[in-house]
C-alpha positions as CSV (number, residue, x, y, z in Angstrom):
1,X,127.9,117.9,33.0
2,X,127.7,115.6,35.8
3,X,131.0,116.9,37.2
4,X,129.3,120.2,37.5
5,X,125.6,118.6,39.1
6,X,127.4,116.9,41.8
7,X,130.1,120.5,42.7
8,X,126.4,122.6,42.3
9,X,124.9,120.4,44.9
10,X,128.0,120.0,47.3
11,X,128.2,123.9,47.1
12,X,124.2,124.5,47.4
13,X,124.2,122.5,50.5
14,X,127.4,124.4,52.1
15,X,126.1,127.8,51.0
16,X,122.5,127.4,52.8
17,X,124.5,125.8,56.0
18,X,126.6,128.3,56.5
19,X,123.8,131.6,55.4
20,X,120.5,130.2,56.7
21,X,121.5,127.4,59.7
22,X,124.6,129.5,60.8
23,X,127.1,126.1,60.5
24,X,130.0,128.9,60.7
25,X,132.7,126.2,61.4
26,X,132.2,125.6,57.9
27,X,134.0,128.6,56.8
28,X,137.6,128.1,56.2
29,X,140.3,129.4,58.7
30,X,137.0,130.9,61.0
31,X,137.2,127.1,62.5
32,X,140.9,127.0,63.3
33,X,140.4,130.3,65.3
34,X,141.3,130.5,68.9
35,X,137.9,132.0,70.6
36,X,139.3,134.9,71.7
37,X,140.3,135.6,67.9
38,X,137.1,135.0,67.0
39,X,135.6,137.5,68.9
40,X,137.2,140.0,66.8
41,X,135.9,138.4,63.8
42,X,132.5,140.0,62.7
43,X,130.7,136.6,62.3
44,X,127.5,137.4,60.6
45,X,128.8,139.7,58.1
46,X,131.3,137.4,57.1
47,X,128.9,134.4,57.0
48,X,126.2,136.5,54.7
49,X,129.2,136.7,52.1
50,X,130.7,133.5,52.0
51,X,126.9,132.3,51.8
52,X,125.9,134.2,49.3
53,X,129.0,134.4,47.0
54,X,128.4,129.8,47.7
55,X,124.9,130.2,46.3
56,X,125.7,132.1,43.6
57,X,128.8,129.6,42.4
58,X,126.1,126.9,42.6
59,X,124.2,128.9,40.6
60,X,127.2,129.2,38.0
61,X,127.6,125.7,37.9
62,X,124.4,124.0,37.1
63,X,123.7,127.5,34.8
64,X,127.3,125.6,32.9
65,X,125.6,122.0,33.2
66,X,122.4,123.1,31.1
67,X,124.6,124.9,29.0
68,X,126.8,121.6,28.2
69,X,123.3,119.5,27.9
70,X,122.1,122.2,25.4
71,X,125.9,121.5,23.5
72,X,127.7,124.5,24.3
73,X,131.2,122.5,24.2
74,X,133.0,125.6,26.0
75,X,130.6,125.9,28.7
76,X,132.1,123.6,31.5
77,X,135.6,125.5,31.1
78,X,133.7,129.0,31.3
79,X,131.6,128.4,34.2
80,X,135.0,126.7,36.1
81,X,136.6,130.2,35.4
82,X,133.5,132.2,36.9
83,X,133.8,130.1,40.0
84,X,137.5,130.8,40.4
85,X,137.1,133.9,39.7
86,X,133.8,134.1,42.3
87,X,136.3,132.5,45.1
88,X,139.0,135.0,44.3
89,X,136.4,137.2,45.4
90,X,134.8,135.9,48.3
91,X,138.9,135.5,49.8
92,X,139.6,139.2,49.0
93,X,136.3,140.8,50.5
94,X,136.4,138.4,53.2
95,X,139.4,140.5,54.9
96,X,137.3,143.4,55.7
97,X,135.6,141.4,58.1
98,X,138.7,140.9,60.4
99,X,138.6,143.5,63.4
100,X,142.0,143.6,63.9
């Protein structure tokens, strides 16, 4: 349970950073870019979804911690799937945001 407080708070914190106080060096690969890649790079779509998809993964994860304090054994390997799963996502829809 604590193991999924602690990841729910790191990735609260990161999702409102990078969707509400545009911190977009935070996003993976988007910080490594050369600026004249990142002009091709439509910023604020790509920002709304990695926030978003990091709010709701917080979201999974402390919905898995007060499942595990209400004894649902299974729940800390369930809501570790989701979030993997939610990840998978955010990597695969993140393309389309890429003017290349």
């Amino acid at each position: 349970m604590l193991a999924n407080l602690l990841a729910a708070v790191m990735v609260l914190i990161f999702g409102l950073l990078i969707k509400f106080f545009k911190f977009y060096n935070l996003i993976a690969g988007y910080n490594t870019l050369p600026e004249d890649q990142k002009e091709n790079v439509n910023i604020e779509g790509l920002a709304n979804l990695v926030g978003n998809g990091l709010l709701v993964m917080a979201g999974v994860l402390l919905l898995g911690a007060l499942l595990i304090w209400l004894g649902h054994s299974t729940a800390f390997l369930g809501s570790w799937i989701v979030f993997v799963i939610i990840v998978i996502h955010i990597v695969v829809k993140a393309q389309r945001f890429s003017n290349k």
